[in-house]
Each structure stands twice: as structure tokens, then as C-alpha cells.
BALOBA-1460 file (C-alpha; in Angstrom, 3 decimals):
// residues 214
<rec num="1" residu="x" x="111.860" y="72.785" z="119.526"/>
<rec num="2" residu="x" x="111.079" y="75.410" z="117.386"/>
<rec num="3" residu="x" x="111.147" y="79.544" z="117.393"/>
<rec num="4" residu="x" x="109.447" y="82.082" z="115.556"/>
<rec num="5" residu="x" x="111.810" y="84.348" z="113.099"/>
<rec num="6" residu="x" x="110.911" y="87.597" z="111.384"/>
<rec num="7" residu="x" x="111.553" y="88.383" z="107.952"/>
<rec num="8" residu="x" x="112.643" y="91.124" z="105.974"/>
<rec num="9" residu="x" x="110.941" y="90.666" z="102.353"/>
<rec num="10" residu="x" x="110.808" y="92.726" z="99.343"/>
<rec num="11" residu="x" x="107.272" y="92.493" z="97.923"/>
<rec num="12" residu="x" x="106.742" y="94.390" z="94.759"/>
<rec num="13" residu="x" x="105.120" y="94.188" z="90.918"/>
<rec num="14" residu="x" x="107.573" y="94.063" z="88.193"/>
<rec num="15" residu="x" x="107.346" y="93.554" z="84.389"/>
<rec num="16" residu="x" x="108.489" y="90.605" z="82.953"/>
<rec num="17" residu="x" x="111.865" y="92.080" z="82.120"/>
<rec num="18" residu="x" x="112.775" y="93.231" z="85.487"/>
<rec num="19" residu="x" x="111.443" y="97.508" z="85.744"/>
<rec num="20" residu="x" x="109.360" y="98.247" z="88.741"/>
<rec num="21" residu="x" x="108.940" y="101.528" z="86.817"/>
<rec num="22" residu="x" x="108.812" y="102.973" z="83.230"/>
<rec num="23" residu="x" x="111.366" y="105.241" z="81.670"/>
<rec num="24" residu="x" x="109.165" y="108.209" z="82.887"/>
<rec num="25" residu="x" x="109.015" y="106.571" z="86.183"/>
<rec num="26" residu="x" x="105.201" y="105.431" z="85.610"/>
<rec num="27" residu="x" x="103.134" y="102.915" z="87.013"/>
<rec num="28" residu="x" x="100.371" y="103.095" z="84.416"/>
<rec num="29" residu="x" x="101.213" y="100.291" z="82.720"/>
<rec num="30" residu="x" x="100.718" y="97.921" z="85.934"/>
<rec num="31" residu="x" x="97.160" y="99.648" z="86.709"/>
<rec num="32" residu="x" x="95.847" y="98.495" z="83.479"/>
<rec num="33" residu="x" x="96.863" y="94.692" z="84.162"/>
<rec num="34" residu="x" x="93.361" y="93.023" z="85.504"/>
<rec num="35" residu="x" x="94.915" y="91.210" z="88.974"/>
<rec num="36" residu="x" x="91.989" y="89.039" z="89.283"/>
<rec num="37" residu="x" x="90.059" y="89.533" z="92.794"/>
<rec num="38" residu="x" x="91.810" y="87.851" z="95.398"/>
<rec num="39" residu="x" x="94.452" y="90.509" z="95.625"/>
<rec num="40" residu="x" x="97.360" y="88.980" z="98.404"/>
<rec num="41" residu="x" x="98.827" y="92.165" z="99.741"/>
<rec num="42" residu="x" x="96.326" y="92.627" z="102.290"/>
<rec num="43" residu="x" x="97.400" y="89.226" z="103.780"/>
<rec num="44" residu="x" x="100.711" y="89.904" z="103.375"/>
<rec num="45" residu="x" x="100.680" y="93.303" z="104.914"/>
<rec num="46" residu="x" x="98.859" y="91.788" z="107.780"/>
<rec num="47" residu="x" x="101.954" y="90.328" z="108.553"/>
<rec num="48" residu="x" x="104.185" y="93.635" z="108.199"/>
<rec num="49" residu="x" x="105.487" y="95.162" z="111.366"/>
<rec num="50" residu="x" x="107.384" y="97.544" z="110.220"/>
<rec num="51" residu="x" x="108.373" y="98.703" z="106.266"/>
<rec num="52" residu="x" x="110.980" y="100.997" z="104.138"/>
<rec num="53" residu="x" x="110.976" y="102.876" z="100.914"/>
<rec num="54" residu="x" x="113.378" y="105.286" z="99.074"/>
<rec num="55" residu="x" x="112.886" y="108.776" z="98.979"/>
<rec num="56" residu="x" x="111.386" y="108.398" z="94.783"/>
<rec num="57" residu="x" x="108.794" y="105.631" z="95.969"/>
<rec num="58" residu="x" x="107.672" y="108.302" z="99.032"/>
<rec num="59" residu="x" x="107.673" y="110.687" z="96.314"/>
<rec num="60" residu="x" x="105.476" y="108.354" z="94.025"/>
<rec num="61" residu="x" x="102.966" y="107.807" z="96.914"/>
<rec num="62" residu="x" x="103.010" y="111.532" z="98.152"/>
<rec num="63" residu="x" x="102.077" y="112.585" z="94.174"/>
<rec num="64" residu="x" x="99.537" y="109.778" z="93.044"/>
<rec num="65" residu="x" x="98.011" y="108.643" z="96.317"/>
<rec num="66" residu="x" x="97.253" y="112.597" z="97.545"/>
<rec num="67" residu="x" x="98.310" y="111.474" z="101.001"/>
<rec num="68" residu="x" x="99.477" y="115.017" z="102.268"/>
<rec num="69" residu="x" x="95.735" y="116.346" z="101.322"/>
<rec num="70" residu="x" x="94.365" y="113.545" z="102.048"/>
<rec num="71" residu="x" x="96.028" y="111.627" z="104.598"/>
<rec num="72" residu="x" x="93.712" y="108.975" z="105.501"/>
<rec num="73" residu="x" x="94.695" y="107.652" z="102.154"/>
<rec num="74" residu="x" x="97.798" y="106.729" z="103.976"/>
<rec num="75" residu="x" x="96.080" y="105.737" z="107.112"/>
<rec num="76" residu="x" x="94.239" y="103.277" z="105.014"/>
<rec num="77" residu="x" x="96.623" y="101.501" z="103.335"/>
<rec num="78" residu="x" x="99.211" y="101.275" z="106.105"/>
<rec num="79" residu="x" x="97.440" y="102.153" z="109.245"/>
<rec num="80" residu="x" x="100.034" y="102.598" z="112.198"/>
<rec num="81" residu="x" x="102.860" y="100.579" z="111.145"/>
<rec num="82" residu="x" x="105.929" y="102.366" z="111.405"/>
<rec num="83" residu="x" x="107.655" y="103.744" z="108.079"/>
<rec num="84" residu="x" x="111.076" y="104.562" z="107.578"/>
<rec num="85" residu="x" x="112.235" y="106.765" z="104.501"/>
<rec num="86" residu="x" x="115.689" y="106.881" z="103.287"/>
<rec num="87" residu="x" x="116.711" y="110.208" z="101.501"/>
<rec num="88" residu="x" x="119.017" y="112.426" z="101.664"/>
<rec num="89" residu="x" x="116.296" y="115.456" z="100.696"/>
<rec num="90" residu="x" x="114.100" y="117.419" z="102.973"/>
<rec num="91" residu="x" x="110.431" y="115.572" z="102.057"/>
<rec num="92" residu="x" x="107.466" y="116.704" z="103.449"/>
<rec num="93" residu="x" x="105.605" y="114.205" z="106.262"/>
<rec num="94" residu="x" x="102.500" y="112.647" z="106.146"/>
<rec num="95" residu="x" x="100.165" y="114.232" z="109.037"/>
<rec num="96" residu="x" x="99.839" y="111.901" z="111.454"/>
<rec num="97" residu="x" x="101.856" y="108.819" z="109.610"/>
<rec num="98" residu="x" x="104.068" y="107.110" z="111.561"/>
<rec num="99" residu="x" x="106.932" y="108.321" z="109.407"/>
<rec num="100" residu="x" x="110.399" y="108.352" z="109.790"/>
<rec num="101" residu="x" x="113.186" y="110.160" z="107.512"/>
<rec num="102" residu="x" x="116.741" y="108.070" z="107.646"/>
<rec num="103" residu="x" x="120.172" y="108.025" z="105.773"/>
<rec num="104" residu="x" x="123.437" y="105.861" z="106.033"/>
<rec num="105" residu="x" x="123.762" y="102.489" z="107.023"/>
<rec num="106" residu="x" x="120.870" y="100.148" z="106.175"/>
<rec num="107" residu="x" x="122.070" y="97.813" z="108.947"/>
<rec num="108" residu="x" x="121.075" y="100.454" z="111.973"/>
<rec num="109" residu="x" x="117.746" y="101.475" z="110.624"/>
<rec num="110" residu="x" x="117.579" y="97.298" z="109.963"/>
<rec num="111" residu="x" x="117.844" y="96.862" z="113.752"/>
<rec num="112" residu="x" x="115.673" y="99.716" z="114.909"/>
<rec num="113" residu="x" x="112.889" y="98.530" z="112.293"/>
<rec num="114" residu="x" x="113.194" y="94.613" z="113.939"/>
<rec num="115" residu="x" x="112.377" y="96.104" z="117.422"/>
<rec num="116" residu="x" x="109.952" y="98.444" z="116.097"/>
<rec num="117" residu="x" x="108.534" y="95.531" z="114.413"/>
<rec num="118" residu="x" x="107.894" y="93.332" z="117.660"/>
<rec num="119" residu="x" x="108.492" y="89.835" z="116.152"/>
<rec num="120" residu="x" x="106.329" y="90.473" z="112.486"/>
<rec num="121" residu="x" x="107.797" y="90.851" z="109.337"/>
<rec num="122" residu="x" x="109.881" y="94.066" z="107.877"/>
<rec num="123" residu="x" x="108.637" y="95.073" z="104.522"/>
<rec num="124" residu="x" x="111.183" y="96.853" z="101.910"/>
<rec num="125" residu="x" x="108.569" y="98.641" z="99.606"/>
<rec num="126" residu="x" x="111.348" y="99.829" z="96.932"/>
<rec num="127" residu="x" x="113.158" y="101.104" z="95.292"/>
<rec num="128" residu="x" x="115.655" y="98.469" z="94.379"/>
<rec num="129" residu="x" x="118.739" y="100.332" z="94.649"/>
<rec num="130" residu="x" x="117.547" y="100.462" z="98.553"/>
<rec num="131" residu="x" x="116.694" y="96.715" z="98.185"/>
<rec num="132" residu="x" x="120.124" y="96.063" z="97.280"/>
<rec num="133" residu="x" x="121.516" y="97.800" z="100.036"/>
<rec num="134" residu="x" x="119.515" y="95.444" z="102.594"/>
<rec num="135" residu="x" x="121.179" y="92.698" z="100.406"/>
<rec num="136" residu="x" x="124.239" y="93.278" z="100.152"/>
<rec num="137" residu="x" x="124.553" y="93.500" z="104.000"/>
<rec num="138" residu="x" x="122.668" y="90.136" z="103.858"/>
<rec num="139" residu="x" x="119.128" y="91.338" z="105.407"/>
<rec num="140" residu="x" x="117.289" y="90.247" z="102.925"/>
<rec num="141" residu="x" x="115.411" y="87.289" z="103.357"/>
<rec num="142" residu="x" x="112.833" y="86.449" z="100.442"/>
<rec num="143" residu="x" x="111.483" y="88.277" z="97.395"/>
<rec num="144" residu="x" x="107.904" y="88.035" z="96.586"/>
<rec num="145" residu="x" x="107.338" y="89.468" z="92.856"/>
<rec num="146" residu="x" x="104.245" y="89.709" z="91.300"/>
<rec num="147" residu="x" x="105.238" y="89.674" z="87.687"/>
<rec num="148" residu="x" x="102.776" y="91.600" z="85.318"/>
<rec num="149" residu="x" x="102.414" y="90.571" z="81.201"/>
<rec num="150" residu="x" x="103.944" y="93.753" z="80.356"/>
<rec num="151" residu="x" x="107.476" y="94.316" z="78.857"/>
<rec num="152" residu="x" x="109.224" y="97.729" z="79.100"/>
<rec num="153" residu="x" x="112.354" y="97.416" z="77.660"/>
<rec num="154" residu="x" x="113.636" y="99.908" z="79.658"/>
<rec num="155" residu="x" x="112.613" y="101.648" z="83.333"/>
<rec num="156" residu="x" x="113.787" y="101.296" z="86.674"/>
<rec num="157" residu="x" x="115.467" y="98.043" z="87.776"/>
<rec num="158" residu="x" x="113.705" y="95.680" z="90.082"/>
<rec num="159" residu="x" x="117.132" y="95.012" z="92.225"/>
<rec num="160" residu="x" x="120.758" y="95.723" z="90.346"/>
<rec num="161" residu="x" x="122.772" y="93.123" z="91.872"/>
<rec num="162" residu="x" x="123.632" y="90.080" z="90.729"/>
<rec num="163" residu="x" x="122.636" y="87.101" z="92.632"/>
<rec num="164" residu="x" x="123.345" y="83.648" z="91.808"/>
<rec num="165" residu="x" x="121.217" y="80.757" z="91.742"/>
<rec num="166" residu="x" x="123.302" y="79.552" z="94.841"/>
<rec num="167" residu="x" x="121.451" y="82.997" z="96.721"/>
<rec num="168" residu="x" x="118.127" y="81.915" z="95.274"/>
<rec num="169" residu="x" x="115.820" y="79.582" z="95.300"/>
<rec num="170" residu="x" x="111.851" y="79.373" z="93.968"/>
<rec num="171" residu="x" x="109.696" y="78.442" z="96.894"/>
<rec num="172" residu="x" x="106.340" y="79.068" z="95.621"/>
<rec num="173" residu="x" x="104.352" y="79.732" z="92.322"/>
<rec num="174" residu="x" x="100.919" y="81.043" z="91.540"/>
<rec num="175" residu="x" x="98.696" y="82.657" z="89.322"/>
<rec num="176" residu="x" x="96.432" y="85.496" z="90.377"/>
<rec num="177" residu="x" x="94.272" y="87.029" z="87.443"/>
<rec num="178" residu="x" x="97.077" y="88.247" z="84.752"/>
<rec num="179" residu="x" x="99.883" y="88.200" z="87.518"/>
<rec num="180" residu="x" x="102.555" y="85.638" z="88.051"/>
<rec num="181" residu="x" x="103.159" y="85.466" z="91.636"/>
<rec num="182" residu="x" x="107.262" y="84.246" z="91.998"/>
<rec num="183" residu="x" x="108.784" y="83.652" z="95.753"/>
<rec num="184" residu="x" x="112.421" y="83.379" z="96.339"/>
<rec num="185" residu="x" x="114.411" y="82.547" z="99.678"/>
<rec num="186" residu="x" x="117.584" y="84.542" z="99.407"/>
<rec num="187" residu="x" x="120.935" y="84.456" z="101.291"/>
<rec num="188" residu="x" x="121.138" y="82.442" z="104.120"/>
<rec num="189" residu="x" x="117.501" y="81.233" z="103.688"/>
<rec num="190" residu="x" x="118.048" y="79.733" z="100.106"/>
<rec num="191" residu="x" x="121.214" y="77.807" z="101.620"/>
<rec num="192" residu="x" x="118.130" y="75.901" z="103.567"/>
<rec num="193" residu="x" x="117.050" y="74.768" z="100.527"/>
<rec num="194" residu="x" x="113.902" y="74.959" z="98.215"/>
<rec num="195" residu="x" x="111.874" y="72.771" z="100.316"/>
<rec num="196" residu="x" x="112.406" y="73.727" z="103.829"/>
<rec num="197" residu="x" x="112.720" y="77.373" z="102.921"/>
<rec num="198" residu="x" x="109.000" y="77.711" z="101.540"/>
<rec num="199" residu="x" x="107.898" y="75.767" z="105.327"/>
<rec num="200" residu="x" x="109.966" y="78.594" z="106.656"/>
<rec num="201" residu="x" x="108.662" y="81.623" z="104.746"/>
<rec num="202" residu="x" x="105.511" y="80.446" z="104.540"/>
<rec num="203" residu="x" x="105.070" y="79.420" z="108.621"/>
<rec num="204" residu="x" x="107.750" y="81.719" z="109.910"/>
<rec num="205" residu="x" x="109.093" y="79.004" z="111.774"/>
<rec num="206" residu="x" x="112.234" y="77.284" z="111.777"/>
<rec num="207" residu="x" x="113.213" y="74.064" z="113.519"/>
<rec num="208" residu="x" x="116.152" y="73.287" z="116.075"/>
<rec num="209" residu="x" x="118.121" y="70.480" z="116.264"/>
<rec num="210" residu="x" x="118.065" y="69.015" z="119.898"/>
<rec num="211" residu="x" x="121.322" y="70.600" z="121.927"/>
<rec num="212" residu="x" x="123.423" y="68.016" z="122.979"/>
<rec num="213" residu="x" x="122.848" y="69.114" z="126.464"/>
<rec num="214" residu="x" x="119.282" y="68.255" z="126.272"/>
């Protein structure tokens, strides 16, 4: 017997020493790495149901991708999946976007973003303060980095917490033009182990034990 489980993933690019972002909160540096031309975000958005982002990454998108001028650029990237936004600042919406502006406890907007998400995935865009909020209430299920040749030295952290290698473990590895792709089960997935968590991030699918009243 088996059932199919949703996931709530943090997918992002990060240097080599851990900054999503530069000290000036730039992304220049990761533009100007050559990713090779089987980009995997497409797949893996195909997947998404439902995603989150602090109010700095909305920020980010609103100034470089021109999405309040030009709001198909949105409609492009993310189509109609449902967004939720968590600041604590008035921002200014998207036209049309499916767009919504939250604060307080990750664990509500957690549940509404499952239903909203109708059995697919839940995608935590960043920032990783927000990221650790999801994982310190233990929604966090796997982190897929893609880890650019680029070291900052300083920048914006991809996740301040600490997790131990008991909350981690590396179920998949590849190379995609100058990126390191890295995948991690965390939490209760990595207690699975290395093997069977990479069949169940990879197939969404994990497999029962018989009842004993079967």
C-alpha cells in the first residue's frame, strides 16, 4: 500500500559559503555563472502547488523582474499558483497575481498553503530567516541548493539554524553547467534514511507497512 505525500522544499542558488545574497543584497554575481542548458526549475516548479517568500525576496522580484509594470513577467514565471508573502509592511500587489500578504505563525499559513496546494508540492522561495521559521516548526521537508562557484564572504545567509547531520541527509548529487546541484531530506524525512528518502523525494511516495488488521 502506498500514498502520495506533498512536500514543502526550499529550492534556491547559494554560493559556496552559504549567502543567497551579497552584502548589497545582489544577485549579480549568480547571473554571471553559465548554468549550462538544461535548467531544472521548470520541472521542479511543475510540481509546485503553492509557494512563499519574505517580504525582501517580493521586494527583489517587484524591483528586478518589473512585475508591477509588467505583470505578465510574473504570470510567466509562476502562472496561477497561489503566493503567499510574509511582511509586516504594506507592499504593493502584483495585478492579477494570485498574491497573498501574511504575518505570524508559519504553521497556519503552512496549512492553508497544503489545501491551497491540492496534493503538489509547497515551495519556500526565501529568504532563509522565513525558511527557518518553516523549520523550526518542523515543515520543512528537503532542501534543494544549487550551489554556484562563487564565494562571498559575506551576504545574506542561506538558512541560520543549525542543523545536525542527524536532520540531514544527501539524497542526490549533480552537475548542471557551473552549478552543483545538492538535495537534502530534513527532519523527519532524513530519520528515513539516505536511501529511502531520495525514493521518497524523488517519487513522492512513501510505503506502508501492512496493518495488522489486514
Amino acid at each position: 500500500m502506498v500514498f502520495v505525500v506533498a512536500m514543502t522544499q526550499y529550492y534556491t542558488a547559494t554560493s559556496i559559503d552559504g549567502f543567497t545574497a551579497d552584502a548589497d543584497e545582489s544577485l549579480e554575481w549568480l547571473f554571471e555563472v553559465e548554468e549550462g542548458i538544461d535548467n531544472p526549475f521548470g520541472a521542479f516548479f511543475s510540481n509546485v502547488g503553492a509557494f512563499a517568500m519574505g517580504a525582501a525576496t517580493y521586494e527583489w522580484v517587484l524591483r528586478n523582474d518589473n512585475v508591477l509594470d509588467e505583470p505578465e513577467n510574473w504570470h510567466e514565471m509562476y502562472g496561477d499558483v497561489p503566493c503567499w508573502v510574509f511582511t509586516h509592511r504594506d507592499l504593493p500587489l502584483v495585478p492579477e497575481a494570485n498574491i497573498f500578504m501574511v504575518s505570524g505563525d508559519v504553521r497556519r499559513v503552512h496549512e492553508a498553503m497544503m489545501v491551497a496546494a491540492q496534493g503538489r508540492n509547497v515551495w519556500l522561495a526565501g529568504g532563509g530567516d522565513l525558511v527557518a521559521e518553516f523549520a523550526d516548526a518542523g515543515l520543512l521537508d528537503e532542501i534543494v541548493l544549487a550551489v554556484a562557484p562563487v564565494m562571498l564572504g559575506a551576504g545574506k545567509p542561506l538558512l541560520p539554524r543549525r542543523l545536525s547531520g542527524e536532520q540531514l541527509a544527501l539524497t542526490n548529487v549533480a552537475q548542471i553547467g557551473q552549478f552543483a546541484y545538492l538535495s537534502y531530506a530534513v527532519g523527519n524525512m532524513a530519520k528515513l534514511g539516505r536511501h529511502l528518502a531520495a525514493d521518497v523525494l524523488s517519487h513522492s511516495v512513501i510505503p506502508l507497512a501492512p496493518s495488522a488488521t489486514n
